[in-house]
N, CA, C and O atoms as a GROMACS GRO file, in nm:
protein
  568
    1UNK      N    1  -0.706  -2.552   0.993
    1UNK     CA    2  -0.615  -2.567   1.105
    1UNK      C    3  -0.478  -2.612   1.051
    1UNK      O    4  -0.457  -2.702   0.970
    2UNK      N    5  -0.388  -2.531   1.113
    2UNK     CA    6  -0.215  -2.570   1.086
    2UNK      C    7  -0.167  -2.776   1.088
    2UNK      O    8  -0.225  -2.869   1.144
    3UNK      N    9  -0.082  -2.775   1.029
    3UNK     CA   10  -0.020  -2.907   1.053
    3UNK      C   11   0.094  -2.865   1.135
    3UNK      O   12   0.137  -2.750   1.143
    4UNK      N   13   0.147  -2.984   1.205
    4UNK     CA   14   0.261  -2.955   1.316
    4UNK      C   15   0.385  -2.922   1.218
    4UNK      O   16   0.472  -2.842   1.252
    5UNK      N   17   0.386  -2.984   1.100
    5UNK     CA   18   0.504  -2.887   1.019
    5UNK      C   19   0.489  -2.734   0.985
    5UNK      O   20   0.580  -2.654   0.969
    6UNK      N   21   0.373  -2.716   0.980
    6UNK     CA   22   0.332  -2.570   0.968
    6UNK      C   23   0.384  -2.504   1.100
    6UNK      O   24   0.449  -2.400   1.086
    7UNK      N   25   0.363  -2.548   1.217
    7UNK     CA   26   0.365  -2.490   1.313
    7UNK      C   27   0.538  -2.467   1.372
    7UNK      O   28   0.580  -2.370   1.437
    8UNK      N   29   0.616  -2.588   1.325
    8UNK     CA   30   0.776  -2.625   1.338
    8UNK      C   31   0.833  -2.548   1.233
    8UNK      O   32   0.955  -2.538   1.239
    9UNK      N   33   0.756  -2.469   1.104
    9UNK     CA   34   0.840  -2.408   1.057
    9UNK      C   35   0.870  -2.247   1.092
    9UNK      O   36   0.962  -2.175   1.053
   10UNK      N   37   0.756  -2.216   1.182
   10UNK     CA   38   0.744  -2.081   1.249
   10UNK      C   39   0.796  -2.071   1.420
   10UNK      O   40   0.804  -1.970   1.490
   11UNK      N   41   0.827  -2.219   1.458
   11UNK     CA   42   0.859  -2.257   1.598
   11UNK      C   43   0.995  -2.258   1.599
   11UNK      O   44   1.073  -2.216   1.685
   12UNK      N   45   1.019  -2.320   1.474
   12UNK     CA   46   1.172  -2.411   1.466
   12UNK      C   47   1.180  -2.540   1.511
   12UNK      O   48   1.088  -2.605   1.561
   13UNK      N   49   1.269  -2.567   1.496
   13UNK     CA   50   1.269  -2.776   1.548
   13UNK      C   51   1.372  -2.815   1.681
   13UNK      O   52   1.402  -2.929   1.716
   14UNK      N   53   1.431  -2.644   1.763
   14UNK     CA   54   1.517  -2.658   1.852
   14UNK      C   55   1.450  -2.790   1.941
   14UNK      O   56   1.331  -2.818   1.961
   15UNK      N   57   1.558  -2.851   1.978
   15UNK     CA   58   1.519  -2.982   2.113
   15UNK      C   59   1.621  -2.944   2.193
   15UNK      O   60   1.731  -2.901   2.158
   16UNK      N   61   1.572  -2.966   2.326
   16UNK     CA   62   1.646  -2.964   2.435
   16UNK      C   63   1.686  -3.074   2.510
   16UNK      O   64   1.618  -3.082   2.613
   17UNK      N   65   1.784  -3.178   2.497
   17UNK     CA   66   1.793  -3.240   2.569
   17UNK      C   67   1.867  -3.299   2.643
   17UNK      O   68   1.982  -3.255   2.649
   18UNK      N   69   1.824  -3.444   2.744
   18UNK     CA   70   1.949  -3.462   2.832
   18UNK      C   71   1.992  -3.623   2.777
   18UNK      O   72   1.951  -3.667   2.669
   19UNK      N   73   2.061  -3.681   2.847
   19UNK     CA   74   2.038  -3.828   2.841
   19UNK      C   75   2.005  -3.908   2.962
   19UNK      O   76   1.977  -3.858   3.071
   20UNK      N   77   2.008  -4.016   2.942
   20UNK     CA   78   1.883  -4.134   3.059
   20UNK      C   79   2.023  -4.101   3.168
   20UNK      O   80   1.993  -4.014   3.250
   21UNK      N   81   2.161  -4.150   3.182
   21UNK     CA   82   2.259  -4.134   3.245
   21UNK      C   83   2.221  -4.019   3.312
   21UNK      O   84   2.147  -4.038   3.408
   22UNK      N   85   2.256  -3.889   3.285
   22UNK     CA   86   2.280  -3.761   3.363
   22UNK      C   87   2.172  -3.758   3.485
   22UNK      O   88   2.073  -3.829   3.501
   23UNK      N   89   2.226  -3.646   3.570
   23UNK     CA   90   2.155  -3.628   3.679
   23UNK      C   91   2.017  -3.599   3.687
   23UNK      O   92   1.978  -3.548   3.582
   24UNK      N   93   1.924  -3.612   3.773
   24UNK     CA   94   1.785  -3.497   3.732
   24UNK      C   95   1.849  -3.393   3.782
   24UNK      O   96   1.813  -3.312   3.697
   25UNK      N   97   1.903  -3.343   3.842
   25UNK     CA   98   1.984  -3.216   3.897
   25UNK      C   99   1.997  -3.131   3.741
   25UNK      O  100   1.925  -3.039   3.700
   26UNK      N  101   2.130  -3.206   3.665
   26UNK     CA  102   2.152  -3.131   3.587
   26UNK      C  103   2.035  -3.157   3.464
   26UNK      O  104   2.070  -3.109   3.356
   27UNK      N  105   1.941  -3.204   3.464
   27UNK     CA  106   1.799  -3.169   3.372
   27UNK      C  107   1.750  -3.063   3.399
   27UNK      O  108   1.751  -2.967   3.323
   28UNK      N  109   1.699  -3.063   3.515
   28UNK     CA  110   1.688  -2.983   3.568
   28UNK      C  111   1.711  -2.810   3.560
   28UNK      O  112   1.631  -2.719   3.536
   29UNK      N  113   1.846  -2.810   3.588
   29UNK     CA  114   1.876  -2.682   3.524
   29UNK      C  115   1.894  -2.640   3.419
   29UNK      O  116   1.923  -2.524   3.392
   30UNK      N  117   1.871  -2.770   3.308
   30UNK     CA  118   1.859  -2.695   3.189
   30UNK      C  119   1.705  -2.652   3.145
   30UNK      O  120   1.682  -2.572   3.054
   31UNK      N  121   1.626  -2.704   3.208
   31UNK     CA  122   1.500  -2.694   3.199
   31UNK      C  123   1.476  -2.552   3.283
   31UNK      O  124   1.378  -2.485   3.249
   32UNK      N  125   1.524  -2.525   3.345
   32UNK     CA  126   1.528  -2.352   3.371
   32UNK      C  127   1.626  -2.247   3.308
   32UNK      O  128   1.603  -2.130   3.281
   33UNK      N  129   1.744  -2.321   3.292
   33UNK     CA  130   1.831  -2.217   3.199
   33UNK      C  131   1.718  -2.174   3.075
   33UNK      O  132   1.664  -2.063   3.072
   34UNK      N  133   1.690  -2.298   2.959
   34UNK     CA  134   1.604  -2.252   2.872
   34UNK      C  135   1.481  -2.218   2.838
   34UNK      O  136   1.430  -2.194   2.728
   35UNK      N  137   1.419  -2.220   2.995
   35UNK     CA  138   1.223  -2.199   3.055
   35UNK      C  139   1.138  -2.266   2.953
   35UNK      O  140   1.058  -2.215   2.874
   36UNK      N  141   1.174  -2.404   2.972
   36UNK     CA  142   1.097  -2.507   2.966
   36UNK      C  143   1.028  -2.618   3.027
   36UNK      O  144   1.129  -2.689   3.024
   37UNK      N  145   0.977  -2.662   3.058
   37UNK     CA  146   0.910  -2.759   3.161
   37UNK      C  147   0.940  -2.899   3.103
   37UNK      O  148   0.874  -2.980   3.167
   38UNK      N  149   0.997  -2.947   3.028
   38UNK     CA  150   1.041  -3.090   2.989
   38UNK      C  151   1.147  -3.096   2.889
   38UNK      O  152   1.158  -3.004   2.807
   39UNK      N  153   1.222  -3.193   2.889
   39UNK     CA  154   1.359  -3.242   2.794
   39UNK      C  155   1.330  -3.377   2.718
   39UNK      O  156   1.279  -3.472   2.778
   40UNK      N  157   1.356  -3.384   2.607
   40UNK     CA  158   1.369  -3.473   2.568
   40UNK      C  159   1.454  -3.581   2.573
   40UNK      O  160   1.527  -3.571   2.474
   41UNK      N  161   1.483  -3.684   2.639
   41UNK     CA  162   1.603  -3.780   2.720
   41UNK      C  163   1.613  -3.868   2.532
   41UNK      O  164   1.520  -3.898   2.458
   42UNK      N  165   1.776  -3.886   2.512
   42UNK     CA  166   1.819  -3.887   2.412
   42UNK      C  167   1.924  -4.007   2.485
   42UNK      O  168   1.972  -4.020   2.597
   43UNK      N  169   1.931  -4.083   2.360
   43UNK     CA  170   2.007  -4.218   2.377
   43UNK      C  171   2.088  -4.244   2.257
   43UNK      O  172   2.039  -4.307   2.163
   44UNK      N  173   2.243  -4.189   2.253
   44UNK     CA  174   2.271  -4.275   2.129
   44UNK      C  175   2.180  -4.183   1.959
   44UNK      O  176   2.199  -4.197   1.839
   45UNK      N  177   2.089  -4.097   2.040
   45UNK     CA  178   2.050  -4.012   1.907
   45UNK      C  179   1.903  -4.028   1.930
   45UNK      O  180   1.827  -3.931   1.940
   46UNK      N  181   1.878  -4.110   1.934
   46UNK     CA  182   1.735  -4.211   1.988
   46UNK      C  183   1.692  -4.151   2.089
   46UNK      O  184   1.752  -4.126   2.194
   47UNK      N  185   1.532  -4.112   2.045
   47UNK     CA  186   1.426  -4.098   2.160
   47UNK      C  187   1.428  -4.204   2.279
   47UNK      O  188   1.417  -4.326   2.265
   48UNK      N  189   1.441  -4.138   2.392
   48UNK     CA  190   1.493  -4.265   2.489
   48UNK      C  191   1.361  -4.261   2.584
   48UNK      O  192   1.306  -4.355   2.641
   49UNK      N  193   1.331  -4.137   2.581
   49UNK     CA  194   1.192  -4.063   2.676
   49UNK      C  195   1.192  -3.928   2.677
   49UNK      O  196   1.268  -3.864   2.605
   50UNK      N  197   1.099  -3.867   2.768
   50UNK     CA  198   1.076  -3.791   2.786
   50UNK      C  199   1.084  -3.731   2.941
   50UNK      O  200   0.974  -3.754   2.990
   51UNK      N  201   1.167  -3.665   3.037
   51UNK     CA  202   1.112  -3.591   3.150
   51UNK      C  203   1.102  -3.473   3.166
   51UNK      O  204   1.179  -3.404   3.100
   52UNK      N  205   1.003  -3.401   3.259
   52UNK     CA  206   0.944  -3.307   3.306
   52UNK      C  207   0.956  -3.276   3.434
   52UNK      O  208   0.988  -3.357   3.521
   53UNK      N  209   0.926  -3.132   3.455
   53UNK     CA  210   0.932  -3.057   3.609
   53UNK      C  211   0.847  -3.156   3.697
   53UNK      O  212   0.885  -3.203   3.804
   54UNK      N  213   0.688  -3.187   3.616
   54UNK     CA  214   0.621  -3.299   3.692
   54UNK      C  215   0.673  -3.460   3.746
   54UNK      O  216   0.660  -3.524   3.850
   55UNK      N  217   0.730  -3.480   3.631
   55UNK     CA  218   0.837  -3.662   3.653
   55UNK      C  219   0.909  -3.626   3.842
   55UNK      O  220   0.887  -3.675   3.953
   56UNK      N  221   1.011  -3.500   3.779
   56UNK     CA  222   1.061  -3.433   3.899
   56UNK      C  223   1.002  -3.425   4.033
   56UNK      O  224   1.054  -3.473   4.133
   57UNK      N  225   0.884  -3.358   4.028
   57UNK     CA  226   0.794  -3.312   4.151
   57UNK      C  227   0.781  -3.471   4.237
   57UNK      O  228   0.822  -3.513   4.345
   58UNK      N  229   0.698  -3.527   4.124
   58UNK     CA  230   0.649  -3.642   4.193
   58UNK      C  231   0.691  -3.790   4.255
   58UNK      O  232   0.647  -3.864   4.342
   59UNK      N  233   0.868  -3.793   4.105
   59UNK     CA  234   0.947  -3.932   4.172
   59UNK      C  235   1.044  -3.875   4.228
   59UNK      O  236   1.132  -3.954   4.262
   60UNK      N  237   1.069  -3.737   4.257
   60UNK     CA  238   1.216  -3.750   4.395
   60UNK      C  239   1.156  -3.687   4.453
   60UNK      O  240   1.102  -3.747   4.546
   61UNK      N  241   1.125  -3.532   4.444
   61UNK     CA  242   1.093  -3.451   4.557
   61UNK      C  243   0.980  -3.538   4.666
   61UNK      O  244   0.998  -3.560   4.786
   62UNK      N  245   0.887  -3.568   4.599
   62UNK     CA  246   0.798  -3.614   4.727
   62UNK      C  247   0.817  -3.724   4.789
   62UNK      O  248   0.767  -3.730   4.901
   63UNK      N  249   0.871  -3.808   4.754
   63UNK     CA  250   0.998  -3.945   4.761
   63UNK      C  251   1.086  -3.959   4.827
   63UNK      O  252   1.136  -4.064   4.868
   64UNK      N  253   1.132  -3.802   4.856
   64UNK     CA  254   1.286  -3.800   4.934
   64UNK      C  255   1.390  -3.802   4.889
   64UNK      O  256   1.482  -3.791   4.970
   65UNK      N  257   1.435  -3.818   4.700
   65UNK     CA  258   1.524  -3.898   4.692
   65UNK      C  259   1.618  -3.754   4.636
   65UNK      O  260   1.566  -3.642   4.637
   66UNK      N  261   1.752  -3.775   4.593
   66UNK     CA  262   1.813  -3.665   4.533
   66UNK      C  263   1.833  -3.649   4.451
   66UNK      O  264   1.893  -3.735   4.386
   67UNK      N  265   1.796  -3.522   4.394
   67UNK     CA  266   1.833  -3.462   4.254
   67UNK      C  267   1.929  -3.476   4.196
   67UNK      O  268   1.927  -3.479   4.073
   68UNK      N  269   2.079  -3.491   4.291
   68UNK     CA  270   2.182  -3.499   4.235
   68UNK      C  271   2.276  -3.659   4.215
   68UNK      O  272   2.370  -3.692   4.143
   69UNK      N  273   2.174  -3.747   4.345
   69UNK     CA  274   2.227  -3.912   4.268
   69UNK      C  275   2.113  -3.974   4.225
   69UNK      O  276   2.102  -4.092   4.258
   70UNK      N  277   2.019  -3.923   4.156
   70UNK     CA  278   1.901  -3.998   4.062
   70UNK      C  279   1.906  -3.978   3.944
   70UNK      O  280   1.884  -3.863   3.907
   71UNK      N  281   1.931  -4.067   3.859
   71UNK     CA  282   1.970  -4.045   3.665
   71UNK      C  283   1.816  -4.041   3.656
   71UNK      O  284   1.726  -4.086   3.726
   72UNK      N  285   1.824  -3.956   3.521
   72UNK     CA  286   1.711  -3.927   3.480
   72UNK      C  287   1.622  -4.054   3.449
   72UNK      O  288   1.502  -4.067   3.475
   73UNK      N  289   1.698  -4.135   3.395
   73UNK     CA  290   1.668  -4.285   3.367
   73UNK      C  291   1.513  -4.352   3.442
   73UNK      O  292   1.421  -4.421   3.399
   74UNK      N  293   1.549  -4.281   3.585
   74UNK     CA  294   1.464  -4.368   3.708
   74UNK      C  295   1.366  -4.289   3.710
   74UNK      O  296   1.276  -4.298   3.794
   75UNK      N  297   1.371  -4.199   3.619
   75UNK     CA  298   1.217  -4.088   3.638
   75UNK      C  299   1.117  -4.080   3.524
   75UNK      O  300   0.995  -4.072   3.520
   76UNK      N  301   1.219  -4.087   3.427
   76UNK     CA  302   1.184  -4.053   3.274
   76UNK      C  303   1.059  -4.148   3.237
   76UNK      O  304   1.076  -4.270   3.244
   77UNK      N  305   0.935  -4.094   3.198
   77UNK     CA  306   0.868  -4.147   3.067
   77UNK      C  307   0.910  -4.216   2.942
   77UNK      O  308   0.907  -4.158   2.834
   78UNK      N  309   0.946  -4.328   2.953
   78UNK     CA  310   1.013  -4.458   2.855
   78UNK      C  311   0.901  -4.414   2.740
   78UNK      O  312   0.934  -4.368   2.631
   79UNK      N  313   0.766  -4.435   2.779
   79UNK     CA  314   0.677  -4.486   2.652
   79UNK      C  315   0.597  -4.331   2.606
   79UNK      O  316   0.496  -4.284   2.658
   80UNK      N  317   0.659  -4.287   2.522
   80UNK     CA  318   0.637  -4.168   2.455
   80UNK      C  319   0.529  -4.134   2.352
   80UNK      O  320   0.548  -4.176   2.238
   81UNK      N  321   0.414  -4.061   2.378
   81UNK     CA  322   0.333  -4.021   2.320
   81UNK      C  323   0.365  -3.972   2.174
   81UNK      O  324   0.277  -3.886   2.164
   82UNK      N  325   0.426  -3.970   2.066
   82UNK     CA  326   0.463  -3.879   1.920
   82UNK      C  327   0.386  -3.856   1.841
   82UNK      O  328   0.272  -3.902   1.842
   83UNK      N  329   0.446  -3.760   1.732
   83UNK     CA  330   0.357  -3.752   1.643
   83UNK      C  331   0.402  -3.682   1.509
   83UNK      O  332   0.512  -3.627   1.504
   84UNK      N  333   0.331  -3.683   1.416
   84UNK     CA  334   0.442  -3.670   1.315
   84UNK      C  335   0.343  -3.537   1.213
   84UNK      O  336   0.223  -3.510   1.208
   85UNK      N  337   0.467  -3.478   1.141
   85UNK     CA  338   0.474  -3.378   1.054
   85UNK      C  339   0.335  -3.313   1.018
   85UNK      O  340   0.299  -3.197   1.041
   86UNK      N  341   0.243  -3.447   0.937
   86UNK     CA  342   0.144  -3.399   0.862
   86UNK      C  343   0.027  -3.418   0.969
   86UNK      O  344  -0.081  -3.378   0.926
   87UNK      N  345   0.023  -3.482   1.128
   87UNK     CA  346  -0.101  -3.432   1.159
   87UNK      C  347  -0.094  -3.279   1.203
   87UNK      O  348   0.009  -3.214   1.188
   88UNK      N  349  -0.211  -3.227   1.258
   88UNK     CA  350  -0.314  -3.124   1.254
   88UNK      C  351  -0.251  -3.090   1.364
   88UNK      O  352  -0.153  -3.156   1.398
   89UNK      N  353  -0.294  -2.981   1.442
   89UNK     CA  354  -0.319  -2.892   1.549
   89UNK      C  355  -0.406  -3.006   1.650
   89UNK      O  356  -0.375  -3.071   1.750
   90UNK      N  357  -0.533  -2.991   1.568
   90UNK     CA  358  -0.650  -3.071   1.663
   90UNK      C  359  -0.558  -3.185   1.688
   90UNK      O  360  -0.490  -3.185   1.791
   91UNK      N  361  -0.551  -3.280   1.604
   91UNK     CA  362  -0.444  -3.416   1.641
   91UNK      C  363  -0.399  -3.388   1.788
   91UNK      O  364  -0.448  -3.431   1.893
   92UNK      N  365  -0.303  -3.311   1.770
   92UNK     CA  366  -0.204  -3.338   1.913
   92UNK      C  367  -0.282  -3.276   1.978
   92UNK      O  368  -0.236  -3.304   2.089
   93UNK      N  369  -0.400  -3.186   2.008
   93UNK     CA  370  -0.457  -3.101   2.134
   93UNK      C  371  -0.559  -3.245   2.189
   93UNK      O  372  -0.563  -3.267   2.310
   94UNK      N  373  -0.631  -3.331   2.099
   94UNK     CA  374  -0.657  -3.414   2.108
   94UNK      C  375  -0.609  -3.540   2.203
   94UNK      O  376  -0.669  -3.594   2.296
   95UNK      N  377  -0.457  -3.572   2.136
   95UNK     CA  378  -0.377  -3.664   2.229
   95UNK      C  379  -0.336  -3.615   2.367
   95UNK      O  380  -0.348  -3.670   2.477
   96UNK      N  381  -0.285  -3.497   2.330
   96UNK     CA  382  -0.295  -3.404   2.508
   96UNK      C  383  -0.375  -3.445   2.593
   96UNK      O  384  -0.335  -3.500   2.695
   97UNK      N  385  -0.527  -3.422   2.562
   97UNK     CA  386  -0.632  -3.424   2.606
   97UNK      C  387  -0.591  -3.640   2.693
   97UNK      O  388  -0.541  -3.696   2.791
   98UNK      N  389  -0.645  -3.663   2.591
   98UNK     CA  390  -0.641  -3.801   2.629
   98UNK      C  391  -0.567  -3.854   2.725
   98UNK      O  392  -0.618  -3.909   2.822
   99UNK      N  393  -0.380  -3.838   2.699
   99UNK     CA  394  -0.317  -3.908   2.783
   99UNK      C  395  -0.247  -3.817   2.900
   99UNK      O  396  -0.159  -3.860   2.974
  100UNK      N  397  -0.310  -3.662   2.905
  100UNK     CA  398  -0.314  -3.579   3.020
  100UNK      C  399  -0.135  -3.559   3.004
  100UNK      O  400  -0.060  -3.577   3.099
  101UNK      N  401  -0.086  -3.518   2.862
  101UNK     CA  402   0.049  -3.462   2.874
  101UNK      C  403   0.083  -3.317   2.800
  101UNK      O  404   0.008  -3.284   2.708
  102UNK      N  405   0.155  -3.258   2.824
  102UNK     CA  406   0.203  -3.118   2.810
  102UNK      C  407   0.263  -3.115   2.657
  102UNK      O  408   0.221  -3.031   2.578
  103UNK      N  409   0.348  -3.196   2.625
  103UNK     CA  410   0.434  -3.172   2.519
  103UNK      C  411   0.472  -3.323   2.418
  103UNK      O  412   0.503  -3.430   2.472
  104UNK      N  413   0.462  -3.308   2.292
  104UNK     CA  414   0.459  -3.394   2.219
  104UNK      C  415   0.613  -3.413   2.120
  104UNK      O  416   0.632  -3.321   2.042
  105UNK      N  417   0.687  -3.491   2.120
  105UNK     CA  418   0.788  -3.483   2.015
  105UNK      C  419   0.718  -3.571   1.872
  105UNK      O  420   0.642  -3.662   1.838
  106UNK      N  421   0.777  -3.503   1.840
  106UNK     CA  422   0.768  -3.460   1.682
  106UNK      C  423   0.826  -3.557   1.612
  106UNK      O  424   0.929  -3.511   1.563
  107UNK      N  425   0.806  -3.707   1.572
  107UNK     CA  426   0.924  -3.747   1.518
  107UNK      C  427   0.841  -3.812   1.312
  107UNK      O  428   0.736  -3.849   1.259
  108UNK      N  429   1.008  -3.778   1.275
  108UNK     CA  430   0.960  -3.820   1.103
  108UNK      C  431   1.054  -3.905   1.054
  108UNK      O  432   1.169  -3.865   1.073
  109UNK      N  433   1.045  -4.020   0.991
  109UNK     CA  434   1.077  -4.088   0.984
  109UNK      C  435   1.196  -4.133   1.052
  109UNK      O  436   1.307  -4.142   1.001
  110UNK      N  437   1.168  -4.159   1.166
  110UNK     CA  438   1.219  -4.196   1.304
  110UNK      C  439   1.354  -4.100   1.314
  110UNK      O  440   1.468  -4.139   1.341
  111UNK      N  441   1.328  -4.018   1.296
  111UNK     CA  442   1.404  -3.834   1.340
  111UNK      C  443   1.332  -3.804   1.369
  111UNK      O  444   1.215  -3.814   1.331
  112UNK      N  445   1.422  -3.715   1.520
  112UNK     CA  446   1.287  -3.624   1.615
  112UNK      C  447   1.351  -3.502   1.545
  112UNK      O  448   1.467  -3.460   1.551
  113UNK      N  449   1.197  -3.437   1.448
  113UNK     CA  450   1.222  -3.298   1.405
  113UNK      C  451   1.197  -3.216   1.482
  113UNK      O  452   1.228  -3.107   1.435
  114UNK      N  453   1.121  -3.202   1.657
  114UNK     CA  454   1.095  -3.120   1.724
  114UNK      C  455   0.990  -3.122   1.804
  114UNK      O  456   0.899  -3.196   1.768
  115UNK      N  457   0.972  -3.043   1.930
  115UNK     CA  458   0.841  -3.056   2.018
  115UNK      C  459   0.810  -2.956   2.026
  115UNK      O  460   0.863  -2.845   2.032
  116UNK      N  461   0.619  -3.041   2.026
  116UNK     CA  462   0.536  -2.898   2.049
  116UNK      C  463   0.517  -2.944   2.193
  116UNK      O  464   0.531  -3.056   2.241
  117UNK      N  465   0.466  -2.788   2.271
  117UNK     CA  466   0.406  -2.791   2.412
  117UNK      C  467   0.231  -2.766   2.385
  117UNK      O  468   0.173  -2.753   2.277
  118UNK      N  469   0.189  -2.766   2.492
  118UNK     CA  470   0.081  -2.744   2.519
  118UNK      C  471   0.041  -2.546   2.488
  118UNK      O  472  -0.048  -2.518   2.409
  119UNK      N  473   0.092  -2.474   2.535
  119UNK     CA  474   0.138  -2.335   2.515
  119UNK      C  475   0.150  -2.310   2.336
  119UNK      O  476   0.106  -2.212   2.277
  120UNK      N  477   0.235  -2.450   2.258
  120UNK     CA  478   0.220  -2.375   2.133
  120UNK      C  479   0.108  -2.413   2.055
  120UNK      O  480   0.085  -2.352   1.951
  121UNK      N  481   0.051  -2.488   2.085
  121UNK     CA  482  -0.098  -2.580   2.030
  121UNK      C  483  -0.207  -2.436   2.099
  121UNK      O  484  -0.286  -2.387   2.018
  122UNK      N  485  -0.206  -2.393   2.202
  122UNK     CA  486  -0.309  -2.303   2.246
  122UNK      C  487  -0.308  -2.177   2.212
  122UNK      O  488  -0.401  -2.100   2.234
  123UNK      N  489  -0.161  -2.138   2.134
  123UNK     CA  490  -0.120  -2.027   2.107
  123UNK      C  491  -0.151  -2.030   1.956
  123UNK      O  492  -0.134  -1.914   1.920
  124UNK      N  493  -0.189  -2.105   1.848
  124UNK     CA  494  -0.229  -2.130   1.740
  124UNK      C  495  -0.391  -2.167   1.752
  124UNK      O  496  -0.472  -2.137   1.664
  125UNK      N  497  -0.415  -2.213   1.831
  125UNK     CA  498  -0.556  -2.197   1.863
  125UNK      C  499  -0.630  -2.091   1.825
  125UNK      O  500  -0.723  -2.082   1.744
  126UNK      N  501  -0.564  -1.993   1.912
  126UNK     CA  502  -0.632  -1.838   1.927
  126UNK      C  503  -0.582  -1.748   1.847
  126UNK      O  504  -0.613  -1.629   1.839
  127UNK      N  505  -0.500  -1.809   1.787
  127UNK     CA  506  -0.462  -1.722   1.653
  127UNK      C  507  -0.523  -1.750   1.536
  127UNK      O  508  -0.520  -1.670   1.442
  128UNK      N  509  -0.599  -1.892   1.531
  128UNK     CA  510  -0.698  -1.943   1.465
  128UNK      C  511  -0.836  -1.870   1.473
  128UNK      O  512  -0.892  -1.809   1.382
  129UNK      N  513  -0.868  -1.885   1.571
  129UNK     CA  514  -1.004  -1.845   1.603
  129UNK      C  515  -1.002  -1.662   1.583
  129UNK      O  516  -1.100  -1.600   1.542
  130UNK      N  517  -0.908  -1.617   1.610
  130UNK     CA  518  -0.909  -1.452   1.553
  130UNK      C  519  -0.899  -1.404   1.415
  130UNK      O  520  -0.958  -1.306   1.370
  131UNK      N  521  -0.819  -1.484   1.352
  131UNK     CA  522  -0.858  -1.507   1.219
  131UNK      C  523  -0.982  -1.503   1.157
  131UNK      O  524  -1.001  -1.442   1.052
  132UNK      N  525  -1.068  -1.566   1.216
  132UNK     CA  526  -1.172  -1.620   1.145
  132UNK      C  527  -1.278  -1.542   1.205
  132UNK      O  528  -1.386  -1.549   1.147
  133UNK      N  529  -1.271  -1.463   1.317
  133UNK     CA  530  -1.389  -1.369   1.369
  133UNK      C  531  -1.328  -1.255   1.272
  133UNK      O  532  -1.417  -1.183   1.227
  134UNK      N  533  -1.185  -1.217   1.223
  134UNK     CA  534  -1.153  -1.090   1.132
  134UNK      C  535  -1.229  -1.105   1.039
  134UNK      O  536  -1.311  -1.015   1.022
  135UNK      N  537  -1.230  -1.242   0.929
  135UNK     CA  538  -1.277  -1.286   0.848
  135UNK      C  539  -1.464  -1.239   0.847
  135UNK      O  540  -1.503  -1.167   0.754
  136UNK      N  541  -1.527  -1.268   0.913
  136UNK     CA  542  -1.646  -1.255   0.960
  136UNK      C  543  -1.663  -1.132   0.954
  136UNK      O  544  -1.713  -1.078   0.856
  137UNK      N  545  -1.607  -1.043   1.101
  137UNK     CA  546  -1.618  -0.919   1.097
  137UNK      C  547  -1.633  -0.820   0.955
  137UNK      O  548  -1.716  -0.738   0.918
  138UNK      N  549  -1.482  -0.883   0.888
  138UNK     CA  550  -1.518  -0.788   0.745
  138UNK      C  551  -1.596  -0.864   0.615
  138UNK      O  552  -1.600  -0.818   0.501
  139UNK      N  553  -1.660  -0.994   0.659
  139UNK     CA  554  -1.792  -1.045   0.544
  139UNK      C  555  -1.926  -0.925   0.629
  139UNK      O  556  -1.998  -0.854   0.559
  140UNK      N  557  -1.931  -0.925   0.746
  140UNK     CA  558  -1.996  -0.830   0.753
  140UNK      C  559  -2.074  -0.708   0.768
  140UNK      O  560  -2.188  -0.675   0.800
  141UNK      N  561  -1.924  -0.635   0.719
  141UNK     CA  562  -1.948  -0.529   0.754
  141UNK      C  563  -1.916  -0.489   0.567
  141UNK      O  564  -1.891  -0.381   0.514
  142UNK      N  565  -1.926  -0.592   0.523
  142UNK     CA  566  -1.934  -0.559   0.362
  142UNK      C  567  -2.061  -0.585   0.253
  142UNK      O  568  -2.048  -0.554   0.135
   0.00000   0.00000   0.00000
């Protein structure tokens, strides 16, 4: 199984993000300009948190409150799940699992080199597992 550097060097290490200040409005639309479902909220350079379409759904829309005078600040995931270079695939599908989140930043020696989603962990999955039925297939059919 891949390491998440394995996987960031075929992904790339693009981050998308906003800061705790800005609107969820304008998160928001960057999270659809670039069809992603979460930003990485950036402070000063610094992992500040993390929000998502879900943060969204659940602290304004159903709340009442507005997209356009709520800083991301008041929504954002402060305490951030990470993970770094040399674990595994399993690793983060693992932590997914556990703390029921979509996307993991990536950080190495306290630089965020990049996030994986849930989509690229499942998409190496099955590129795993086809591998290894090819493998099979031609042990035996030899």
């Amino acid at each position: 199984m891949k390491t998440v550097k394995q996987l960031l060097q075929v992904k790339g290490g693009t981050v998308f993000a906003v800061a705790p200040g800005d609107s969820v409005l304008d998160a928001i639309k960057v999270m659809a300009e670039k069809s992603v479902g979460a930003l990485v909220v950036l402070e000063a350079g610094r992992l500040a948190g993390m929000v998502s379409e879900r943060d969204y759904a659940r602290k304004v829309i159903l709340l009442g409150r507005s997209s356009q005078d709520t800083p991301v600040r008041e929504i954002m995931t402060a305490r951030v799940i990470t993970v770094q270079s040399e674990q595994t695939v399993e690793d983060c599908m693992a932590l997914m699992t556990q703390y029921r989140i979509r996307h993991l930043p990536v950080v190495d020696g306290g630089k965020l080199a990049g996030v994986l989603s849930i989509g690229d962990l499942i998409k190496e999955v099955i590129a795993d597992r086809e591998e290894t039925i090819k493998q099979l297939e031609s042990y035996i059919h030899s």
